[in-house]
N, C-alpha and C positions, 0 to 999 in steps of 0.2 A: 659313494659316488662323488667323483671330482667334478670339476671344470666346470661350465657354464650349459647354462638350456636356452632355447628360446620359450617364453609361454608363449602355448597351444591351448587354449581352453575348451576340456571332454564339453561335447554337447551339453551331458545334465548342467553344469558349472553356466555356460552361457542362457540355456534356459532360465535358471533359477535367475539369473542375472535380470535377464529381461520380466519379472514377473515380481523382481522387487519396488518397493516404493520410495518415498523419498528419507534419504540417511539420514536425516534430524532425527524421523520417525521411530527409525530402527531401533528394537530394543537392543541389548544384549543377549547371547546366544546361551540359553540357559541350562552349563554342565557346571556340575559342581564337583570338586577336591574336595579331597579326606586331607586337611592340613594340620600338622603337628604344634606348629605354630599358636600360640596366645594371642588375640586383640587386644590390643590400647588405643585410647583416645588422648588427645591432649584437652585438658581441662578449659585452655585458652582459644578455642577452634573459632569460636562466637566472635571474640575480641580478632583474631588474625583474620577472620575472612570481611569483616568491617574494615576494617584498617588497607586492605588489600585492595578492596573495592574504590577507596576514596587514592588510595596510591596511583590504582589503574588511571583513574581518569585524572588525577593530577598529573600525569606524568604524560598524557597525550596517547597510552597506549590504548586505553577503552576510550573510543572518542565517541560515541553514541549510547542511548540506552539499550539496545540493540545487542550492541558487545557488551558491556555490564551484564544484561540478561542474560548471553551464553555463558560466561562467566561463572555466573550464580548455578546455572542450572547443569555446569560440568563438575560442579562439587567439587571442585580443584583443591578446596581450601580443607575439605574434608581429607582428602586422599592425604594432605601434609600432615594433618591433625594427627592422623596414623601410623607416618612414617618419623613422626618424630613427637613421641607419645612424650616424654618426657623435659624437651624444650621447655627454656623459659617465654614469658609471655614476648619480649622484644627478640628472643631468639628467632621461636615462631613467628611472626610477621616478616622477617627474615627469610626463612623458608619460605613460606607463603608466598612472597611478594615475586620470588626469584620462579618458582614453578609455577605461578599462572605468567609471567615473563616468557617459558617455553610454551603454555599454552595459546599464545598469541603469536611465537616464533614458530610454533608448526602449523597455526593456520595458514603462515604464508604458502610453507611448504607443498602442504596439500592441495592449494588450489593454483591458479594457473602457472605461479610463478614457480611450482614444483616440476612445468615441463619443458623448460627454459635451464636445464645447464651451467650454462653460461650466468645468470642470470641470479640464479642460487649459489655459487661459487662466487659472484660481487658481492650477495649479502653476508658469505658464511666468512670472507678473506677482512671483514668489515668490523663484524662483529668478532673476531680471533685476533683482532689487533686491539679491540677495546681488551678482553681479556689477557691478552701480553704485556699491555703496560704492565711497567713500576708501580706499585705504590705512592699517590699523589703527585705520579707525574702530568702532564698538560692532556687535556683530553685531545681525543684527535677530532681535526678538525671537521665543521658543520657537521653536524653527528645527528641521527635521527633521531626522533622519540625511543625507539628499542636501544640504539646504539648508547643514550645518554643514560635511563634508567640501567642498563645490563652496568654500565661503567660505576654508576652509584653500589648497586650491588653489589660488584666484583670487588670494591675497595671495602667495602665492611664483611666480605667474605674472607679476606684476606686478616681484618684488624686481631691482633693475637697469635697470629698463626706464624710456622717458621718459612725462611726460606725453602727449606724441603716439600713442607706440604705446600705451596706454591707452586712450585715446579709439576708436583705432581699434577695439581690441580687444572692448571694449563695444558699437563701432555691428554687430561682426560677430556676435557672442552674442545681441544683439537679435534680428536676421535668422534666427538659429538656432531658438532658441526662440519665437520667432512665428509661424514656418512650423509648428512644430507645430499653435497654434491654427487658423490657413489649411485644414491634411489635414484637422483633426478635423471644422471644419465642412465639407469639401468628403465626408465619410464618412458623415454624416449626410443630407445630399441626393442623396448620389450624384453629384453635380456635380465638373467637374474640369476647367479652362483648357485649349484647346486645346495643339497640342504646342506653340509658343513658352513659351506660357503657365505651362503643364508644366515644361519647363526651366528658366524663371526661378524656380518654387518648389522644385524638386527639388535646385538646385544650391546653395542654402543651406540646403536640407533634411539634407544630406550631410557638415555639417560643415568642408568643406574649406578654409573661410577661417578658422575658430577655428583649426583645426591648423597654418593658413602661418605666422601669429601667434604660437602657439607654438614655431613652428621659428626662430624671432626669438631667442627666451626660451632654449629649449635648447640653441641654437649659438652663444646668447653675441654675437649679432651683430644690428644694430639697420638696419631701411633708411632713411632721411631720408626726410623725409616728402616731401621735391620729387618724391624717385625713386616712390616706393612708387605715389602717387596720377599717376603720368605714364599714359599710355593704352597703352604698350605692355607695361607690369606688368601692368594692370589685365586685358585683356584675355587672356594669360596666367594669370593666376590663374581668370579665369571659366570658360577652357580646361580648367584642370585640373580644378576643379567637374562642367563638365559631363561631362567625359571618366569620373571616376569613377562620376556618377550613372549613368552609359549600361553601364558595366561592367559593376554592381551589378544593373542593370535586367534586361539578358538572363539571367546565373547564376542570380539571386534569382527571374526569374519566376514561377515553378511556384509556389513557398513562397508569395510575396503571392497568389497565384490560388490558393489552398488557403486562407489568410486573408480571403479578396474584397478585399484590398485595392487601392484603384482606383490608389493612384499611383504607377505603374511604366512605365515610356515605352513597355516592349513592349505589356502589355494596351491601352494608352492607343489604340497605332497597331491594335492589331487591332480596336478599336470603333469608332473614326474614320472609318478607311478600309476597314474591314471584308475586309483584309488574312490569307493566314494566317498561323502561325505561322514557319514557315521562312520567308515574304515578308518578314517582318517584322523575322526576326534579320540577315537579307542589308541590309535599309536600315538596324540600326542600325550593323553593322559600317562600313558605308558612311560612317557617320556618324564614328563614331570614327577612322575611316580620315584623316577629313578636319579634323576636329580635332586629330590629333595631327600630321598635313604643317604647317597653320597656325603650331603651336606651334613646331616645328622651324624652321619660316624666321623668326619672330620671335625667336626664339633665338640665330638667327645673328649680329641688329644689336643685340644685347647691349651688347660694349664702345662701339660707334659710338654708342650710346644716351648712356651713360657720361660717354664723353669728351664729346660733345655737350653735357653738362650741368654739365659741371665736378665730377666724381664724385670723391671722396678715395678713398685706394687703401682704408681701410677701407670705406668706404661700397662699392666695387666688390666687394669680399671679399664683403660683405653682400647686395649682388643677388645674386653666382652663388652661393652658397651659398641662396637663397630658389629661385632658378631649380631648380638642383640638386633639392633637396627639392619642389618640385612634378614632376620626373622621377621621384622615389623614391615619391610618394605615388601617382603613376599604375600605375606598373610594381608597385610593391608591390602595391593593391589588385588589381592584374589576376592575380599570383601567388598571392595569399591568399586571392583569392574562389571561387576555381577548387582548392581543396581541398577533400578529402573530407570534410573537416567542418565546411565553412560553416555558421556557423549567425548569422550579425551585417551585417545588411545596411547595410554604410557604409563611410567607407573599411569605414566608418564609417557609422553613422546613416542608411543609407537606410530608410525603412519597404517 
């Protein structure tokens, strides 16, 4: 199905709505994946969510104990710990420091100033000009607490890395922070692209290519640009994308459906097709089922990819280590969302 819907919410959906409690509350929605996937922890996880904690509030973003406490209790530092098992220890704080950074740039989102447009499009035009600078060029001016730390960030995101991953890096931060203006006005009409549709905005709604990017940067290891932009990377990575949005979707639904919030693929399929709720988690499982077989056999012709293209042995180190980490960023998300204290819809960054 193309084009756009308006949400219409079936009776049960708004029932249920009206008989939930308050989202802090909410647990996650407890289905569980058969994942092929290995768990890692980073040995450093202790050391980075310290470090992060004392960041936050130096840098003006946790300005109370308040936020420090949600912080703490959205396990943010743990989710990193996962998706970059093998970072070194100033790598990790690195990660770290930058995804609880989106975990405080989607609280803006979600609450009032997600139904303001205009408003969100100031902040996302704001922040996409800190991430455009040069390298140690002059920072832009009167800059906000997020605006000054993202600018710290982005310049040691960058230290090491080529022109190219640069570029890239920026066209995927674009995509990130645009898709927020896309929700807000889609929250304002109630309008929302059907399910293709859905998934093309959800899956750079989620973060998951700023993070590949960064597993570039924290692993110390670069992909040519021939490999990176080939189609069978590419399509892998959208894999992973969508794979975590669809995680996120079923766990998190309850929370957004206490929120009204429209963009979550399960409420999406129960207005669409007026589906119910267990109809609906059976086809996303289905779904994920089948993204993650895809992924697996593309995974296979790896080296054959490699060799095919005259791949240096660093450069080979450099895809299965990005490969890898899109394993770790699936399986991780799938372990972390599914604890009793979700409270950060994304692996990262879903709304």
């Amino acid at each position: 199905m193309t084009g756009r819907f308006r949400v219409v919410w079936p009776p049960a959906v708004l029932a249920r709505r009206k008989r939930l409690g308050s989202v802090a509350d909410m647990p996650p929605v407890p289905v569980r994946f058969d994942m092929p996937f290995t768990v890692k922890q980073n040995p450093y996880l202790d050391r980075a969510r310290a470090h992060t904690l004392d960041w936050l509030r130096g840098k003006g973003i946790a300005r109370n104990d308040d936020d420090a406490a949600r912080y703490v209790h959205s396990r943010v530092a743990d989710a990193v710990a996962r998706f970059y098992p093998e970072a070194g220890p100033e790598d990790l704080e690195l990660a770290s420091d930058l995804v609880a950074l989106f975990f405080f740039c989607e609280d803006q989102f979600d609450g009032l100033l997600g139904q303001d447009p205009g408003a969100v499009a100031q902040v996302c035009r704001r922040l996409f000009s800190v991430i455009r600078r040069r390298p140690h060029a002059p920072p832009i001016p009167d800059p906000t607490p997020m605006e000054s730390a993202l600018g710290e960030l982005w310049e040691n995101s960058c230290r090491g890395m080529s022109e190219t991953w640069r570029i890239r890096a920026v066209h995927n931060w674009a995509d990130y922070l645009f898709a927020n203006v896309t929700e807000a006005q889609n929250r304002v009409t109630g309008t929302l692209p059907a399910l293709h549709g859905l998934l093309e905005l959800r899956r750079v709604a989620v973060i998951v290519y700023v993070l590949l990017d960064l597993a570039e940067r924290v692993n110390h290891t670069e992909i040519p640009a021939f490999l990176a932009e080939c189609e069978q990377l590419r399509e892998m990575r959208d894999i992973t994308a969508e794979t975590v949005c669809l995680l996120n979707d079923v766990r998190a639904v309850e929370r957004g459906e206490a929120r009204g919030d429209i963009h979550n693929v399960v409420l999406a399929l129960e207005s669409e097709y007026a589906q119910s709720r267990g109809e609906v988690i059976v086809t996303v499982r289905e779904m994920i089922e089948h993204r993650i077989h895809r992924f697996e056999r593309l995974r296979k012709g790896i080296p054959a990819l490699c060799e095919s293209m005259g791949a240096s042995a660093a450069a080979y180190v450099a895809v299965d280590l990005s490969v890898e980490t899109m394993c770790w960023l699936i399986r991780g998300t799938d372990e972390w969302s599914s604890g009793e204290e979700f409270a950060f819809e994304g692996p990262v960054g879903s709304r």
